[in-house]
C-alpha positions in Angstrom: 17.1 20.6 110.9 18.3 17.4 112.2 16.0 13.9 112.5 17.8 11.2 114.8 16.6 7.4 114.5 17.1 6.1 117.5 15.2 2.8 116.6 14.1 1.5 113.5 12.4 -1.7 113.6 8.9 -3.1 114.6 7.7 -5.6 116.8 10.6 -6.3 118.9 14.7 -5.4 119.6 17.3 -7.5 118.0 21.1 -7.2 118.2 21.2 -4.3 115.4 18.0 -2.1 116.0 15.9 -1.0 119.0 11.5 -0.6 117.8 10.5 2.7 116.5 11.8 5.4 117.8 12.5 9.3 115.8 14.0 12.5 117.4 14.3 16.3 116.9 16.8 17.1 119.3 16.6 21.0 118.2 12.9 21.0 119.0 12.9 18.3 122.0 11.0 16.7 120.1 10.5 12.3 119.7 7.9 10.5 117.9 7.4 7.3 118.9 8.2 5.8 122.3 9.5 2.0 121.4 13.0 0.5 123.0 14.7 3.2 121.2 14.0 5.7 123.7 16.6 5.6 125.8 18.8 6.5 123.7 17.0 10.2 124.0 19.8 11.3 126.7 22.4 11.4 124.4 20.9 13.8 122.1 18.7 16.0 123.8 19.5 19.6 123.4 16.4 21.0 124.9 14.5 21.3 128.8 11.8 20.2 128.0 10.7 16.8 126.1 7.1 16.3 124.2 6.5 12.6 122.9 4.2 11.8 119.8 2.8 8.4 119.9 1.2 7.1 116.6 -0.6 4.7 118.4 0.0 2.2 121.8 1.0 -1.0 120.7 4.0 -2.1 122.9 6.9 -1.6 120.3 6.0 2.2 119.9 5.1 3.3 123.7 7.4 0.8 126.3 9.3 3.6 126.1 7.3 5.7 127.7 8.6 3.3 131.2 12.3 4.5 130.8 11.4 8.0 131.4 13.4 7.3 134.9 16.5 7.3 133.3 15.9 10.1 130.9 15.3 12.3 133.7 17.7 11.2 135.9 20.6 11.7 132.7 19.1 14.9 131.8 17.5 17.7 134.2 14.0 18.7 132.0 11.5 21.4 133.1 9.0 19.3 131.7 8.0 16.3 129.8 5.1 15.2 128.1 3.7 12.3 125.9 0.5 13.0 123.4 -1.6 10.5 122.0 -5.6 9.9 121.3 -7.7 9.3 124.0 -8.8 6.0 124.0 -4.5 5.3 123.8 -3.9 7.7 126.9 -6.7 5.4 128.9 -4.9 2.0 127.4 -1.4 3.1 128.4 -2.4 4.3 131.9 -4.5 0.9 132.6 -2.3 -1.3 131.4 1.6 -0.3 130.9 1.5 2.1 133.9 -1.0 -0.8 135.9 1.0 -1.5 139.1 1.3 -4.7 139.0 3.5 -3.9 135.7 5.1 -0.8 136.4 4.2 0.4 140.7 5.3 3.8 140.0 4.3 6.4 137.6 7.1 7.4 135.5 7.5 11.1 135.5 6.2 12.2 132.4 2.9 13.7 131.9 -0.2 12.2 129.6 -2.4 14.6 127.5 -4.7 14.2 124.4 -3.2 14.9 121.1 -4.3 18.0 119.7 -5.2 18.1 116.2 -2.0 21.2 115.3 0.9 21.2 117.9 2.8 24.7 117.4 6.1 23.4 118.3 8.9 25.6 120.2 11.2 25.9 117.3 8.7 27.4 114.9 7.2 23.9 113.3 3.4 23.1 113.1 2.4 19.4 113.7 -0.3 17.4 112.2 -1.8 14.4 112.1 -3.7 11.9 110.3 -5.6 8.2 110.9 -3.7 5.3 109.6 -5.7 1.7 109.0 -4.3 -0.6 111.7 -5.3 -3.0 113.7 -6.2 -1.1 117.1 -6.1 2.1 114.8 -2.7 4.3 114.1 -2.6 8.0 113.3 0.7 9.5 111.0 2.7 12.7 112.0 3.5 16.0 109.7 5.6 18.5 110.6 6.2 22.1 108.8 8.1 24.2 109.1 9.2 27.4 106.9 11.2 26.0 103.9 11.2 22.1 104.9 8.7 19.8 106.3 8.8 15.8 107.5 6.5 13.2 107.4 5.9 10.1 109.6 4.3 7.2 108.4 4.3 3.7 110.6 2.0 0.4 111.0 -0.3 0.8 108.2 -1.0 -0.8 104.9 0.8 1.4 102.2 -1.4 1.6 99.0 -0.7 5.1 96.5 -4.8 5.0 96.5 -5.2 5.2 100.6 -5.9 8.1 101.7 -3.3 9.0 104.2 -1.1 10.1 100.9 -2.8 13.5 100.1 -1.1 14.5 104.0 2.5 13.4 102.9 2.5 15.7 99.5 5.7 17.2 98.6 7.5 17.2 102.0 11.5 17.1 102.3 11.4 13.4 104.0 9.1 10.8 104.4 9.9 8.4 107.4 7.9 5.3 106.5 7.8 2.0 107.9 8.4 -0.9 105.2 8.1 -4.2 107.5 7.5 -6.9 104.8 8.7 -7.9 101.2 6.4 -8.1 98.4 5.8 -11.7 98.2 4.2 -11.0 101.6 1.3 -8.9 100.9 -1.5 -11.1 102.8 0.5 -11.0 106.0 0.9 -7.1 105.5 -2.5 -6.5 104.8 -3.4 -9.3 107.9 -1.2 -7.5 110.0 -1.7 -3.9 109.0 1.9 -3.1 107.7 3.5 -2.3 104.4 5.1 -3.8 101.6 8.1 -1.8 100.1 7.1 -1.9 96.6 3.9 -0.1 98.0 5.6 2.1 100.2 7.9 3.8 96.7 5.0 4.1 94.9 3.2 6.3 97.7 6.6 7.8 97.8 6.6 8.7 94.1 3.0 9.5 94.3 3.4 12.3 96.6 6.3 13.7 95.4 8.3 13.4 98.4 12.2 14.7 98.2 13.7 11.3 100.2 12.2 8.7 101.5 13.7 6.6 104.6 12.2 3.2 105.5 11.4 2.4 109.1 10.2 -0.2 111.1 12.2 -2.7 109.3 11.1 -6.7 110.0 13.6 -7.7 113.1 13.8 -10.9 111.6 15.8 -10.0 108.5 19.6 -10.8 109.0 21.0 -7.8 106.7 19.6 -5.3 104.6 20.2 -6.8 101.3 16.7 -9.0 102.1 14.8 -5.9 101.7 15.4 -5.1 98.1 16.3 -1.9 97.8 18.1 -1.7 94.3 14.3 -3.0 92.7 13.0 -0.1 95.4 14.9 2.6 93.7 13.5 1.8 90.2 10.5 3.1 91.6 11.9 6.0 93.7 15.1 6.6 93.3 15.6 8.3 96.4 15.3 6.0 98.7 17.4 4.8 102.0 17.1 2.5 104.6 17.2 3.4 108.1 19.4 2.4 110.8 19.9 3.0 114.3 21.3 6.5 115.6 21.3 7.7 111.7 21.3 11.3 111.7 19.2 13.1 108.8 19.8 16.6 107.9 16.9 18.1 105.9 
């Protein structure tokens, strides 16, 4: 199984990384619609496309508006983005309002249910996240491996989103701020990475990848990952168009 990250920060775009953003290409699968997505055309191995959206703040779901070029790249059968309800109703008010965006893009909207039986034989899950405007995280299992997904929420080993991330292959999970920032992370609703190992190490995950990385950090030595893998040992940090074979 192969996991493509086709944008791994938060908030908004620099020069090195496009905002959150994961594919499946096997399954047709993405999670996550940010400024990564269209980047889904070069990968895309199926004919039909089903999107996961943890939640619809902009830098997860503006992809959603660039499903013009997808299809235009890439003949599909069918495409469809899931998310809860009451993010459905926000992203068709307000992204998909016409004085934004005139016409639809041609992707279908439907309620996420709560276990997805996916085409290549996986079962998805999910779970609420504490965020500001709410979140939910993503499982996927399939026989022998499984995947977790875990983005804008405040990582602690004692919430209770861990007991859903217990002994899978990979954890995806966002790590946005340093540990000398733990009142803007908990203001904010994201994570500190010294929280994020220990909910790592906590649920016995095989590797963990960090995510959503802060947009304003100039390299990756700012995030501290030697002190990280005192914790976890297995532990990576994400890039753009990394490809993860699990």
């Amino acid at each position: 199984m192969k996991l493509v990250l086709l944008g791994t920060t938060g908030y908004h775009a620099n020069d090195r990384r496009q905002t959150a953003c994961l594919m499946l290409p096997e399954a047709g699968v993405v999670l996550d619609a940010g400024t990564g997505f269209y980047r889904v055309c070069d990968y895309l191995a199926t004919d039909t496309l089903d999107v996961f959206l943890t939640h619809a703040h902009l830098d997860h779901c503006v992809g959603l508006t660039y499903m013009f070029d997808v299809r235009y790249r890439t003949p599909l059968q069918r495409a469809t983005a899931y998310a809860e309800p009451d993010r459905l109703e926000a992203i068709r008010e307000h992204l998909f309002a016409k004085p934004l965006f005139p016409v639809h893009p041609p992707i279908d909207l439907a309620p996420l249910p709560p276990k997805v039986e996916l085409a290549d034989g996986g079962v998805l899950t999910h779970f609420p996240l504490r965020h500001p405007g709410e979140s939910v995280g993503f499982r996927i299992d399939w026989p022998g491996r499984s995947l977790a997904y875990v983005t804008d929420t405040v990582a602690s080993p004692d919430a209770a989103y861990v007991e859903h991330l217990h002994g899978v292959d990979l954890l995806v999970h966002e790590s946005y701020f340093g540990d000398d920032e733990a009142e803007q992370a908990e203001l904010t609703g994201h994570s500190c990475l010294g929280e994020v190992v220990k909910v790592a190490a906590k649920a016995q995950v095989g590797r963990l990848i960090l995510v959503h990385i802060n947009p304003l950090l100039e390299n990756d030595d700012a995030i501290g990952l030697s002190e990280a893998r005192q914790v976890f040992a297995n532990t990576e940090i994400g890039v753009d168009r990394m490809e993860i074979n699990f």
